[in-house]
N, C-alpha and C positions, 0 to 999 in steps of 0.2 A: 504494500500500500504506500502510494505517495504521502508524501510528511505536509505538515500543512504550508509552511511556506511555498514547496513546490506547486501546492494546489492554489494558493493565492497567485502565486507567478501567472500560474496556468489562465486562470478568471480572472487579470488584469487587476483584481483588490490590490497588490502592494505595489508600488515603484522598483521595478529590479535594481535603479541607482541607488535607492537608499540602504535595499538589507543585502547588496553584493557580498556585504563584509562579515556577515552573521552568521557562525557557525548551525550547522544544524544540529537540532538536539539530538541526544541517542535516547534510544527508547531506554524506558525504565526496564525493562527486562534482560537488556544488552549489560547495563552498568556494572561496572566489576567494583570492591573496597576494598581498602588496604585500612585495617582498624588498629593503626599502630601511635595511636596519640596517647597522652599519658591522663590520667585520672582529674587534673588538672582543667582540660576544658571544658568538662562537665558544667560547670556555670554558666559558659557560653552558648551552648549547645541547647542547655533549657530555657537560655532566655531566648534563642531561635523560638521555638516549641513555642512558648510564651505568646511573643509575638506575633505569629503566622495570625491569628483570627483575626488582628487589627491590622495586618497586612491584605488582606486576603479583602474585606470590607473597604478597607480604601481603593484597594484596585480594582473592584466590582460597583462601587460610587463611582467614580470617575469613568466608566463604560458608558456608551449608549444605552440607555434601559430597553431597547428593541433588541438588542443584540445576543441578551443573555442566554435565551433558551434558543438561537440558534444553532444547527449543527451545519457540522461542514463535513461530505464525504461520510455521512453516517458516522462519525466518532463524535464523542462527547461534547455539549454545549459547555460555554461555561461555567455556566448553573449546574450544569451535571458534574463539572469537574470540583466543584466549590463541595457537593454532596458527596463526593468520594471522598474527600478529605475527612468528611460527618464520618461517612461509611465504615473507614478504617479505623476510625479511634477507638469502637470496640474490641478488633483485632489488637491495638496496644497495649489497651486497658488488659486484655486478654494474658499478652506475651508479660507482662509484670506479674500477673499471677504464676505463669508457667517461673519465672526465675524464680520467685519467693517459694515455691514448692518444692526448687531443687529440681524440676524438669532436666532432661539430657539434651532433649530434643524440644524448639517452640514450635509451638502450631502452629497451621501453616494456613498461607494466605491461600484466600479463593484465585488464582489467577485469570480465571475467566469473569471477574468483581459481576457475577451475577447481582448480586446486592445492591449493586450501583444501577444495573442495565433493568432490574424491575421496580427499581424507588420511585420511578417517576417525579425526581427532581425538576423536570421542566413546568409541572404542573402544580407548585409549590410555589408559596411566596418568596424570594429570594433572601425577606428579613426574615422569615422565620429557618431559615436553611443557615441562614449566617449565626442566629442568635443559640440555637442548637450546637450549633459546631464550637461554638465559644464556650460554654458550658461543658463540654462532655471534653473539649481541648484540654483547663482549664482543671477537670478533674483528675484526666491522665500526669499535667503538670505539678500538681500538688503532689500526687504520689508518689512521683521522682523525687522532687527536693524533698521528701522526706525519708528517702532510703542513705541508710552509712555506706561510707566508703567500702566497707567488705559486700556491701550486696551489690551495689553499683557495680565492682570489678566480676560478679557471678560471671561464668559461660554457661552458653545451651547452645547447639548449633543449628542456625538456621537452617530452615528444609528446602528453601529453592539454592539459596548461596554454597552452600554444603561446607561451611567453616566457620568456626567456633567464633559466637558475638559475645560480648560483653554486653549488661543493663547499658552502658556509657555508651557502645556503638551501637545499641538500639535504637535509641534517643539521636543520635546522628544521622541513621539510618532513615528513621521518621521525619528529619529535617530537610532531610535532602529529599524526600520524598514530597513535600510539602512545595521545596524551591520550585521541582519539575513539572509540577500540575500550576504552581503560579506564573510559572513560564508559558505552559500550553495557553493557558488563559490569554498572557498578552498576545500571545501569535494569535489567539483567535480575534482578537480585541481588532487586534491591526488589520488581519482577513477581512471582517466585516464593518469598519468604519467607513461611512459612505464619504 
């Protein structure tokens, strides 16, 4: 499947002068990690975490309100991609209990995010998708910063990655997950501005 900017290229939506220079994203499923950071930037990392629901609401204010629930090529509107974000914080909320059990192994993601493709995020109000996602964000963050330094450093190995995470590269893992879908967003953002 073409990526979106190539499809915006294709339906004249973007100026090819302007985004010549813009790498293209890799898909989330391509990404490889190397979780060799030290115990150390765990404050940064959650105040990522933190932050994402009021990053996430500024950049969907400042959208055209026509734009939201539009899709491009049959993948996700940006309303849908703001709900997968909702989607998954169970799945985190999840993997914290898998480490605090002493799990070997964390559960694993749906990769086909059924979850997401039957919620009918487009047919929801975008504040109440935002004001959800802040709350359940919000509960997953509490429960980090209240875990010590020995349960932070825990391992269980991810089941699509297949290599032992730390709670600490969880929380990174989640962060960067969060960057990629507020990425998709602006390409869509930019796709569909008239």
């Amino acid at each position: 499947m073409a990526n979106y900017t190539d499809i915006a290229f294709q339906n004249g939506y973007m100026n090819p002068d302007i985004y010549r220079y813009m790498a293209k994203q890799t898909k989330w499923i391509d990404r490889t990690f190397d979780f060799n950071f030290p115990l150390g930037v765990f404050p940064c990392i959650l105040e990522r975490l933190r932050g994402t629901p009021a990053r996430v609401e500024e950049l969907v204010r400042s959208f055209q309100p026509g734009i939201l629930i539009k899709r491009v090529s049959n993948s996700w509107s940006i309303q849908e991609h703001v709900g997968h974000l909702l989607d998954l914080d169970t799945l985190h909320d999840g993997r914290i209990d898998d480490y605090l059990a002493g799990a070997t192994t964390l559960r694993p993601a749906d990769i086909t995010n059924k979850k997401t493709w039957e919620a009918n995020h487009n047919a929801q109000s975008i504040e109440e998708i935002l004001k959800s996602f802040r709350l359940v964000r919000m509960h997953v963050v509490h429960r980090l910063e209240a875990l010590d330094e020995e349960t932070l450093s825990r391992t269980a190995i991810h089941p699509r990655l297949q290599q032992p995470m730390r709670v600490l590269d969880m929380a990174y893992f989640v962060a960067e997950h969060d960057d990629h879908h507020i990425a998709r967003m602006t390409q869509l953002a930019n796709i569909l501005k008239d």
